[in-house]
Short mmCIF file of the C-alpha atoms (twelve columns), coordinates in Angstrom:
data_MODEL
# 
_entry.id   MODEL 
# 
loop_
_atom_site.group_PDB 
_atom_site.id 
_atom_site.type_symbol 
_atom_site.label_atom_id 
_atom_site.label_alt_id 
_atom_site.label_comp_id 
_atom_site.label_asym_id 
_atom_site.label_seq_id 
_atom_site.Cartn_x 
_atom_site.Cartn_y 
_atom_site.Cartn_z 
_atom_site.pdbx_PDB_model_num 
ATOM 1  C CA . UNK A 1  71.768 105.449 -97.941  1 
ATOM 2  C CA . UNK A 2  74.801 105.972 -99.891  1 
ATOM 3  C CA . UNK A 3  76.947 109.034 -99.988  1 
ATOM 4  C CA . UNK A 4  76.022 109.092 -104.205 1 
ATOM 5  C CA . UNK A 5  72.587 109.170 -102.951 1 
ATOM 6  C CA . UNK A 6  72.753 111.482 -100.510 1 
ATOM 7  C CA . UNK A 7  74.284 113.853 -103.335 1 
ATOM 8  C CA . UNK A 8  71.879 113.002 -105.632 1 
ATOM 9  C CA . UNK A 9  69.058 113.669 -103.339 1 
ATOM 10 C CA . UNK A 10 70.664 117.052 -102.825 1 
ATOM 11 C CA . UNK A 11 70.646 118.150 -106.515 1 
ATOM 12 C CA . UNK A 12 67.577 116.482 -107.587 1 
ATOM 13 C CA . UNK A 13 65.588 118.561 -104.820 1 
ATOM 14 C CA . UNK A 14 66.546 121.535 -106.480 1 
ATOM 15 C CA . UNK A 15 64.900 120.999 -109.635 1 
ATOM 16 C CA . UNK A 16 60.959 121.880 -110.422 1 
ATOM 17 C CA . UNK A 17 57.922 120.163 -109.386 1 
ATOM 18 C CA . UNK A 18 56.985 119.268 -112.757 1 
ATOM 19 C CA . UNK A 19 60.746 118.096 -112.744 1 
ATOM 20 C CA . UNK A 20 60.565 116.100 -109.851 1 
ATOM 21 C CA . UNK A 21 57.481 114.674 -110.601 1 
ATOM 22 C CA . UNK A 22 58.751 113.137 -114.206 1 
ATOM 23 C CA . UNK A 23 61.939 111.316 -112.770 1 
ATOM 24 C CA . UNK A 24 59.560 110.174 -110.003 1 
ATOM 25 C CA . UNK A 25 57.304 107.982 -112.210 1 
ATOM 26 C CA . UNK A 26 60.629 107.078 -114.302 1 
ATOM 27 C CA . UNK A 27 61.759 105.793 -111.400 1 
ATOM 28 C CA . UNK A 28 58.683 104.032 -109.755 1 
ATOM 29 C CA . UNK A 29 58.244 102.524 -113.252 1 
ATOM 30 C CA . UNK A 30 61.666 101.776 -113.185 1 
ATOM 31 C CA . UNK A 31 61.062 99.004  -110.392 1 
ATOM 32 C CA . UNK A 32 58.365 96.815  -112.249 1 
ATOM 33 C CA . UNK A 33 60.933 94.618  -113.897 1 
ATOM 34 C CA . UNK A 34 58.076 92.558  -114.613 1 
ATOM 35 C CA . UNK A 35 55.734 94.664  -116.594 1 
ATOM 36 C CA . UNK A 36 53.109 92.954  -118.379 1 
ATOM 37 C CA . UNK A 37 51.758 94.864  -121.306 1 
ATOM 38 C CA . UNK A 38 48.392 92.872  -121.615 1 
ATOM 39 C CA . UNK A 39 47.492 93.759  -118.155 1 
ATOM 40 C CA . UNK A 40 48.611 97.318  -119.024 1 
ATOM 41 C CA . UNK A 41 46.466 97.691  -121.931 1 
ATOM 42 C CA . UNK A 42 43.671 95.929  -119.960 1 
ATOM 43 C CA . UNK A 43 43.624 98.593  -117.379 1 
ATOM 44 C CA . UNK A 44 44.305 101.295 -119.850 1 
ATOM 45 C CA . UNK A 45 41.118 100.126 -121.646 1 
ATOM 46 C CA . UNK A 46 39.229 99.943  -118.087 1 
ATOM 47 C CA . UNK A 47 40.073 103.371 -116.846 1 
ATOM 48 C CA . UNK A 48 38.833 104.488 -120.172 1 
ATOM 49 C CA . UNK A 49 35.490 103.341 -119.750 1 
ATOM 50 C CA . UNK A 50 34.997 104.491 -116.303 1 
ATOM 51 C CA . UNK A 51 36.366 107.818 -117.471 1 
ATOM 52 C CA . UNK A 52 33.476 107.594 -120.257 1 
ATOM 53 C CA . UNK A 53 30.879 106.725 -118.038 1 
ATOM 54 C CA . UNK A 54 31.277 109.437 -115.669 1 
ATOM 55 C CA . UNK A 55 31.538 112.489 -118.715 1 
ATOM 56 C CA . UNK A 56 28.160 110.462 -120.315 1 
ATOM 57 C CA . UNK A 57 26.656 110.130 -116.655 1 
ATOM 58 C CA . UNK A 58 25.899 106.421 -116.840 1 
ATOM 59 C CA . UNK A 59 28.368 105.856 -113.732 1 
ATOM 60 C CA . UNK A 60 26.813 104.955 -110.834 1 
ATOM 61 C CA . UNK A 61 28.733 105.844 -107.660 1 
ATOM 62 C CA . UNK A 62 28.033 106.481 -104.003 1 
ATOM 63 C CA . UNK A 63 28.654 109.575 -102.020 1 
ATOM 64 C CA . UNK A 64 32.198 109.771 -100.566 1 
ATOM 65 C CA . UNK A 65 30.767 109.969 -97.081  1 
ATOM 66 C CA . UNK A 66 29.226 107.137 -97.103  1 
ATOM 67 C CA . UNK A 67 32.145 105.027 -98.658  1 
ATOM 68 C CA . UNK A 68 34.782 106.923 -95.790  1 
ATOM 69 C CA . UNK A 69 31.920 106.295 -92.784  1 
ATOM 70 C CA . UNK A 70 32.163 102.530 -93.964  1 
ATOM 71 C CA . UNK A 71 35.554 102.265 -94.461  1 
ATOM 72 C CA . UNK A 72 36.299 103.927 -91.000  1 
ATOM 73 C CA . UNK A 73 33.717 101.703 -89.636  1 
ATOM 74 C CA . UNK A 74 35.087 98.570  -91.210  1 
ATOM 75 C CA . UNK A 75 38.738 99.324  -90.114  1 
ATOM 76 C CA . UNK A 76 38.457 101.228 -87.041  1 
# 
């Protein structure tokens, strides 16, 4: 890493979560070059309705244990 870096990393760790957390997405956003608005909107609109299912209770999910027991299972 360069010596700017270095320096920057220095400063920028002093400043406050919330802070930290804001120039974080800026700069993870910062490396799609190739953002496609459509498929933003599309999953905007998605996570929307799943958001409204759950709060109206018409979601239907599975217990996290059983999803993590089957995911260990699958990949262990």
């Amino acid at each position: 890493m360069s010596e700017i870096a270095e320096k920057l990393k220095l400063e920028l760790s002093r400043l406050s979560i919330q802070e930290r957390a804001e120039l974080a997405s800026f700069l993870i956003n910062s490396l799609d070059e190739d953002i496609n608005d459509d498929v933003e909107v599309a999953w905007d609109t998605e996570l929307r309705k799943r958001l409204e299912d759950i709060h109206f209770g018409t979601a239907v999910g599975e217990p996290s244990e059983r999803v993590f027991s089957e995911l260990r299972e699958k990949y262990s």
